[in-house]
Backbone as numpy.savetxt, mean C-alpha at the origin, in Angstrom:
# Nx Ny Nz CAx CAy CAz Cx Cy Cz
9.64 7.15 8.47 9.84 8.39 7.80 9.06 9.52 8.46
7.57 9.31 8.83 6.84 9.99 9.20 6.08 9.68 10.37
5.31 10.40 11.22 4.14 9.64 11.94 3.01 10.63 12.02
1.98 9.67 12.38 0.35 10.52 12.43 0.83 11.71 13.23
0.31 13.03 12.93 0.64 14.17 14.07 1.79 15.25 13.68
2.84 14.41 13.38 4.33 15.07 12.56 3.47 15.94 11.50
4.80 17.11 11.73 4.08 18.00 9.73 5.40 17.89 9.34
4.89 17.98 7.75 5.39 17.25 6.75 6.49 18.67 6.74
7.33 17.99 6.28 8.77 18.66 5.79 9.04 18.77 4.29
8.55 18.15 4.15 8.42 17.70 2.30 7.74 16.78 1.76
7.75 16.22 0.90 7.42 15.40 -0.03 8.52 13.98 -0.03
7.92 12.87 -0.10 9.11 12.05 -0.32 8.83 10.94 -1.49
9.83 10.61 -2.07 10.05 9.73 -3.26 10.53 8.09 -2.87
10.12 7.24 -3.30 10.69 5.96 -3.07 11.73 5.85 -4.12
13.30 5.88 -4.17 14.38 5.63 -5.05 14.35 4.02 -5.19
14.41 3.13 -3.81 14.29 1.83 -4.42 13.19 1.56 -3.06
12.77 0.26 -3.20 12.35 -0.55 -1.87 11.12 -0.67 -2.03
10.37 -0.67 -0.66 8.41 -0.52 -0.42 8.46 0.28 1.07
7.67 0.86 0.69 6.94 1.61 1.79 5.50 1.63 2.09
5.03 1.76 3.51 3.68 1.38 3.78 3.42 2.75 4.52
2.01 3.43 3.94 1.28 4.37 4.67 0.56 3.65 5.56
0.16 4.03 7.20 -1.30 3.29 7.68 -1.65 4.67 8.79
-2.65 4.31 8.43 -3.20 4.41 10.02 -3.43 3.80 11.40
-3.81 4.66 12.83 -3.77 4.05 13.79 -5.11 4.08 14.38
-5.72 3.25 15.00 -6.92 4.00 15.99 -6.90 3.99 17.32
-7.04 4.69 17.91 -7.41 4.63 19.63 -6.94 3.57 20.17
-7.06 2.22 19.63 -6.46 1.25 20.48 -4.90 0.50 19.40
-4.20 1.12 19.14 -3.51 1.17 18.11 -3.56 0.00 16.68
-4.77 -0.80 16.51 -4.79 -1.37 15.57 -4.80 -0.56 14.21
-3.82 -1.10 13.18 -3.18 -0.19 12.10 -4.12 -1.10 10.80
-4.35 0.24 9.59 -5.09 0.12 8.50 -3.96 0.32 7.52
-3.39 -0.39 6.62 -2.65 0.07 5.73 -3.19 0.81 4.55
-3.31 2.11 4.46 -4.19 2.97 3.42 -3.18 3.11 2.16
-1.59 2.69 2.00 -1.32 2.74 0.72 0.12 1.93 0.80
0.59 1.72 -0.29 1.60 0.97 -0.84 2.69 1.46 -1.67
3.97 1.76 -1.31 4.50 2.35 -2.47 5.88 2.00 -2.79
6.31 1.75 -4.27 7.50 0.96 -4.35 8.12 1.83 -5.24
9.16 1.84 -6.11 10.17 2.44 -6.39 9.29 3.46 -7.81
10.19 4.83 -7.35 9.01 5.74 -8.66 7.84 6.17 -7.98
7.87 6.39 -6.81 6.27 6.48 -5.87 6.72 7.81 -5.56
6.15 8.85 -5.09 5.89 9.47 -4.33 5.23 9.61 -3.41
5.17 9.86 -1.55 4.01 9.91 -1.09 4.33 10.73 -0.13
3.30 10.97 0.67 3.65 11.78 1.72 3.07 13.65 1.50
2.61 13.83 0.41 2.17 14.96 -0.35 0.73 15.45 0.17
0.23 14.76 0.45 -1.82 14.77 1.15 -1.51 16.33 1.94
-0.68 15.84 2.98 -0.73 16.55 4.24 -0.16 18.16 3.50
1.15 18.11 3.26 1.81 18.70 3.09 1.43 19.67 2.03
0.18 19.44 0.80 -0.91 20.45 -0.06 -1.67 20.56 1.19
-2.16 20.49 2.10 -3.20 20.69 2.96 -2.69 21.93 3.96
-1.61 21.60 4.07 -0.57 22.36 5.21 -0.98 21.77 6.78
-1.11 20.60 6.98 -1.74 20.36 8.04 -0.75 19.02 8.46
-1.30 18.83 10.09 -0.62 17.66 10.66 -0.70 16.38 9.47
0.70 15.36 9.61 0.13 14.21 9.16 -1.13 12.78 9.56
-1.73 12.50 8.70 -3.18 11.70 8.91 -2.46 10.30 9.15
-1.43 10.18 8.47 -0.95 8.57 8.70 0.34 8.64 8.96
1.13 7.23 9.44 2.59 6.88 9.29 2.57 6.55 8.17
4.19 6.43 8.02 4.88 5.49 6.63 6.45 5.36 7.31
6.28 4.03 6.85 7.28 3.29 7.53 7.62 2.26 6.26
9.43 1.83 6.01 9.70 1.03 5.20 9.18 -0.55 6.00
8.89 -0.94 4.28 8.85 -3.05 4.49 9.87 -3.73 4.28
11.02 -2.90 3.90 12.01 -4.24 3.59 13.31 -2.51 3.04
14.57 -3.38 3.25 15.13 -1.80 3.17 14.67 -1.02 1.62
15.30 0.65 2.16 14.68 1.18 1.26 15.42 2.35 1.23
15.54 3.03 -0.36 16.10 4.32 -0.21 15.05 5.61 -0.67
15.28 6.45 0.30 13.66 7.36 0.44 14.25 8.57 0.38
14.10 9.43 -0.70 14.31 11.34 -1.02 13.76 11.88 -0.54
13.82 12.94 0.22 12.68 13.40 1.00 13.14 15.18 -0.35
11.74 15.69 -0.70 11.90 17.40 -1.56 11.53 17.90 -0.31
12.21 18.81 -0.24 12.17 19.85 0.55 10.34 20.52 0.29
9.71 21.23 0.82 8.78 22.00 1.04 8.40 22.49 0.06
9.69 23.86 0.58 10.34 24.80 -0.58 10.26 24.62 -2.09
10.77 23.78 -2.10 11.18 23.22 -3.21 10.29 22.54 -4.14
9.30 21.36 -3.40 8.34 21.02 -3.72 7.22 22.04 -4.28
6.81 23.45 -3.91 5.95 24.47 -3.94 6.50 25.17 -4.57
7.87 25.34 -4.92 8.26 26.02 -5.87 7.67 25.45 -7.36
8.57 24.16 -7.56 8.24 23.13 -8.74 6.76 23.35 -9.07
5.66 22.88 -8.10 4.41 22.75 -8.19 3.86 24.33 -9.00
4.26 25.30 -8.12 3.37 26.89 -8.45 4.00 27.04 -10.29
5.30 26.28 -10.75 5.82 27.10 -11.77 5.85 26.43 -12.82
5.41 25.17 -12.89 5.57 24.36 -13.84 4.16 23.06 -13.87
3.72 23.82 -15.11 2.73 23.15 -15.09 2.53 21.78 -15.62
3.07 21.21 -16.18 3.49 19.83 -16.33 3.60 19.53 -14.76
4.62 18.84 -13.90 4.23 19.03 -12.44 2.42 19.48 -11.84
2.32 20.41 -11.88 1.00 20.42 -11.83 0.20 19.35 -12.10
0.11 19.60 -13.50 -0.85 18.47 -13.79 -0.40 16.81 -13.04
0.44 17.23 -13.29 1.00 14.96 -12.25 0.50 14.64 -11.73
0.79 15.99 -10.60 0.35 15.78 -9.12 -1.22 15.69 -9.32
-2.32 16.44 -10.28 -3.12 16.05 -9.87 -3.95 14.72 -10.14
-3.26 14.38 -11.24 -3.33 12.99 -11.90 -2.84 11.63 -10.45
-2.12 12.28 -9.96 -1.39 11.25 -9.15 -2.97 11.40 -7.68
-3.14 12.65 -7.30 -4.32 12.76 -6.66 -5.37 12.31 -6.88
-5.83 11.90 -7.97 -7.07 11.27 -8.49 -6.77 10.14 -8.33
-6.19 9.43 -8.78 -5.54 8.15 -8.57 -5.79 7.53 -7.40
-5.20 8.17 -6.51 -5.20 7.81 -5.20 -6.57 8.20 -4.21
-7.72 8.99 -4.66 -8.61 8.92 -4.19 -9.70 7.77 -4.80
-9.56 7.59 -5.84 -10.30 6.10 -6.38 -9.96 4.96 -6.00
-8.56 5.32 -5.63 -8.21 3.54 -4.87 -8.89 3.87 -3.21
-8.81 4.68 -3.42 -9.12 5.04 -1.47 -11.21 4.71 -1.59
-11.82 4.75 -2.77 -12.99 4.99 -2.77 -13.06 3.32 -2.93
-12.21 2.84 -3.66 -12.27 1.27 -4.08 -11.98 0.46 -2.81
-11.34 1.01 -2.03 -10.71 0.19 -0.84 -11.97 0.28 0.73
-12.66 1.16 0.17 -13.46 1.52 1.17 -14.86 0.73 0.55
-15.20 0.09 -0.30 -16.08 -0.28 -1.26 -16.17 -2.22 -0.71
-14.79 -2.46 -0.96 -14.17 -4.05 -0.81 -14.36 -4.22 0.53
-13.73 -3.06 1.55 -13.99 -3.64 3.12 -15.33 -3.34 3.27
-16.48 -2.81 2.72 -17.65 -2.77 3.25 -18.65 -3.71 2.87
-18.30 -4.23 1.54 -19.35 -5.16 0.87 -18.21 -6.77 0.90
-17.44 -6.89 0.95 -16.71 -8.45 0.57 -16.48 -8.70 1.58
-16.26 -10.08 1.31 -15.99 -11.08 2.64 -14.43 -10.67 2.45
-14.04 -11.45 4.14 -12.61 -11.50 4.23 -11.94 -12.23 3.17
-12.58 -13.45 2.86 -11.53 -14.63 1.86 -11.24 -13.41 0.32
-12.54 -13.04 0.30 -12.31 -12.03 -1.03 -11.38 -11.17 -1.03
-11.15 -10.03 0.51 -10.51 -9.39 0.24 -8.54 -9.39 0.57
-8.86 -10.51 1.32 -7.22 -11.51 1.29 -6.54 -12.02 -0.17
-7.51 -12.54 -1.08 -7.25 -12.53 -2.29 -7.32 -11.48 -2.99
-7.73 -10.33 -2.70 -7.76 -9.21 -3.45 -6.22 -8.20 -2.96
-6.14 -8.53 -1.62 -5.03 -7.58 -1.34 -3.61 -8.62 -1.96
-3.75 -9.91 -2.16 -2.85 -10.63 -2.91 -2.48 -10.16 -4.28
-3.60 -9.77 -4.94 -3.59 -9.42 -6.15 -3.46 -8.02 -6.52
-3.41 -7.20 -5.16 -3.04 -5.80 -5.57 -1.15 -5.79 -5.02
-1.05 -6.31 -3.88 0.80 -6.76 -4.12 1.65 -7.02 -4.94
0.88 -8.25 -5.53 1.13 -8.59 -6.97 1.34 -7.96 -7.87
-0.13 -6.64 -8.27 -0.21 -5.35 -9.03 1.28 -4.88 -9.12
1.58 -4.50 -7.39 2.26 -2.98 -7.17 3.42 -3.46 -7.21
4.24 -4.70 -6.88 5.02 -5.26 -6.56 6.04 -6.20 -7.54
5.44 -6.66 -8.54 6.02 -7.69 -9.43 6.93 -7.33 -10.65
7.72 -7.60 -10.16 9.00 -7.25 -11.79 8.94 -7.42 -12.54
9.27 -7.14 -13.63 8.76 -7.11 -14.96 9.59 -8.35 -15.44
8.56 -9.38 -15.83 9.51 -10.02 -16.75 9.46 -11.53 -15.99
9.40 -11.49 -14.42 8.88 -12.29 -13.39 7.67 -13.58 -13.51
7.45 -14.55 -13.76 6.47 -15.65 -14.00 5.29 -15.64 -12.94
5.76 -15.48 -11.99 5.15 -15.31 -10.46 5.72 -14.59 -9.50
4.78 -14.25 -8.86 5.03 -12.98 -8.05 5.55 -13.54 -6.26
6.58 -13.19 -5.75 6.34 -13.71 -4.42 7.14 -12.54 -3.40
6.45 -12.43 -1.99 7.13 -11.20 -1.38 7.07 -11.41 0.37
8.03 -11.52 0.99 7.93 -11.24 2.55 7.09 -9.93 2.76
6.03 -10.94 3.51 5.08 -10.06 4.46 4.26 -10.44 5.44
4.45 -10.13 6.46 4.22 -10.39 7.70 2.73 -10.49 7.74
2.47 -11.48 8.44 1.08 -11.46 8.64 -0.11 -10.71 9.48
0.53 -9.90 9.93 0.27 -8.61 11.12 0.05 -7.47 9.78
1.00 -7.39 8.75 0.62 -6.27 7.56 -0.43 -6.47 6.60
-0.33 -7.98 6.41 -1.46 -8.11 5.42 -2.42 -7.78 6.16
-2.64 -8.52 7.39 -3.95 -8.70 8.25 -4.26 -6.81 7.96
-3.42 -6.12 8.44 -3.90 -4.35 7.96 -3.97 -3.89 6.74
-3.57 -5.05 6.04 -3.96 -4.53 4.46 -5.46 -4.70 4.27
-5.74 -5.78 4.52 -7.27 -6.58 4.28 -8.24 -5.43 5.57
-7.64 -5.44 6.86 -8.90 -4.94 7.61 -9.27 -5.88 8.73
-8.49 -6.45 9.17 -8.91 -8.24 9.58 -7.69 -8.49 10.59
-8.40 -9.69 11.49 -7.55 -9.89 12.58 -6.63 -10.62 12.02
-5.12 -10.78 12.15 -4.51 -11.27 11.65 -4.67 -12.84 11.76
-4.89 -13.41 13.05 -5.47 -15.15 13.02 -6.39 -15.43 11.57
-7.09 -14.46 11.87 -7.88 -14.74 10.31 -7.62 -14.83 8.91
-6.78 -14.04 8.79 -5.54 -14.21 7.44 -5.02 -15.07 7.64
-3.94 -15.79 8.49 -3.67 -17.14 8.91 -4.71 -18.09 8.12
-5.76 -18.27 8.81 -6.91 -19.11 8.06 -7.15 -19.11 6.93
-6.97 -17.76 6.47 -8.08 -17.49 4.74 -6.56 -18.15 4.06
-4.95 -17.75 4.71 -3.54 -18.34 3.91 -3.58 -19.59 4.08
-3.72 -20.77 4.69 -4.08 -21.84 4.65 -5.03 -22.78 3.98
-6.12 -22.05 3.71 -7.14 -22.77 2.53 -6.67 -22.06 1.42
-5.96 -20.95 1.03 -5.52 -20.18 -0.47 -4.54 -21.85 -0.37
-3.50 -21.62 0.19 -2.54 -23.06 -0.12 -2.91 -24.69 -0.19
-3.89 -24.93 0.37 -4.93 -25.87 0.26 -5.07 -26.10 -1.62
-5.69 -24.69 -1.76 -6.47 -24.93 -3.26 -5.58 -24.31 -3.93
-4.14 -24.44 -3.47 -2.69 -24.37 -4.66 -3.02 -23.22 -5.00
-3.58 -21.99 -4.45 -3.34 -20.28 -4.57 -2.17 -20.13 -4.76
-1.69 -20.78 -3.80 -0.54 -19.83 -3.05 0.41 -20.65 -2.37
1.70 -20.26 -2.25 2.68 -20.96 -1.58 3.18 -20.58 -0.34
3.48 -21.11 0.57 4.01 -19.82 1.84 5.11 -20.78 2.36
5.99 -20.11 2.79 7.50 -20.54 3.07 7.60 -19.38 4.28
7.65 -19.58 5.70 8.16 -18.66 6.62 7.33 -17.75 6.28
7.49 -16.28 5.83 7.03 -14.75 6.00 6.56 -14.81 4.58
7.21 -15.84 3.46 7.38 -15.36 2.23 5.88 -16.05 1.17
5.19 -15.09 0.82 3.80 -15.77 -0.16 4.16 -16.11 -1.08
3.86 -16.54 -1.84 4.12 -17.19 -3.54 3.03 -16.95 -4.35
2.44 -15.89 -4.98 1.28 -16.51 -5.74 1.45 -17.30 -7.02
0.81 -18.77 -7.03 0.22 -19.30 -7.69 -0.38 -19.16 -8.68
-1.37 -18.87 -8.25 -2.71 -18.77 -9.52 -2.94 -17.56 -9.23
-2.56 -16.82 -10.15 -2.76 -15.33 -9.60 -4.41 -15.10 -10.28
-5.13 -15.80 -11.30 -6.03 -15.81 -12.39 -6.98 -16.08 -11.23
-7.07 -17.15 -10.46 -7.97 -17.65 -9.69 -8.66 -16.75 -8.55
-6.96 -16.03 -8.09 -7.36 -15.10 -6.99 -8.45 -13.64 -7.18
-7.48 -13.21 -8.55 -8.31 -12.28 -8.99 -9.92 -12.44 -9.65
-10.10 -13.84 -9.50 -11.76 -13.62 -10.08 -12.40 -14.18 -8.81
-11.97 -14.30 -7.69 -12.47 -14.79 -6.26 -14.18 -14.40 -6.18
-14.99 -15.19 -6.46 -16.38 -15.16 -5.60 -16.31 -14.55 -4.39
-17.41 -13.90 -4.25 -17.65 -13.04 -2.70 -18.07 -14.43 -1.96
């Protein structure tokens, strides 16, 4: 949809699917800084800033993506304050997960935060109504979800299935015990 550098054209909406924000660094290893599935908006940071974009976003699996116009977006925003307020509700939001995510990669171990990014997929991801949660994802994305070389997710997914976490079939996770993951010891 977007890349680091591009300016924003608008605002965009997830109609159905998932979409992944990340970042890149110097040697292009990618940080996935957000997650967004149907009812999302993202892409807005830059575009209140008026400045280049800070990250990509790229779909995980197909997806249908609205892009608001600018215009349009700044119209809505300046005139209606309901809107207003969303957006800044939706801004807060997203700087506490950004404060929480920066919290987990600095103090937890990897196994913790492999089970933690399990359990925020799970969060963002699971249908209503669903017993267990399960989703294709590459092990190159998680590994940038967590922060971590992907061999190492490999490892931490192999002892989760060991101790019946988790199920893995090809690309596809299964959680299990979703109870277990989420109270994971550091």
């Amino acid at each position: 949809m977007y890349t680091e550098g591009s300016y924003p054209k608008g605002i965009y909406f997830v109609s159905k699917g998932k979409v992944k924000t990340y970042q890149s660094n110097d040697s292009g290893k990618e940080l996935i800084v957000g997650l967004h599935n149907e009812g999302d908006f993202f892409g807005y940071l830059s575009l209140l800033q008026e400045e280049q974009y800070t990250t990509s976003a790229t779909a995980m699996e197909d997806s249908e993506i609205c892009l608001i116009p600018k215009e349009e977006f700044f119209d809505l925003l300046y005139k209606n304050a309901e809107v207003s307020r969303r957006f800044i509700e939706i801004l807060t939001h997203d700087l506490r997960d950004n404060e929480q995510q920066l919290l987990e990669m600095a103090y937890n171990s990897v196994r913790k935060r492999v089970a933690q990014a399990l359990v925020k997929l799970s969060d963002k991801y699971k249908k209503e109504g669903e017993q267990t949660f399960s989703m294709q994802i590459s092990r190159e994305d998680l590994a940038n979800l967590v922060g971590t070389a992907t061999e190492t997710v490999i490892r931490t997914l192999s002892d989760f299935k060991e101790e019946n976490y988790i199920e893995v079939s090809g690309s596809t996770i299964k959680v299990l015990n979703y109870d277990k993951l989420a109270k994971l010891k550091n």
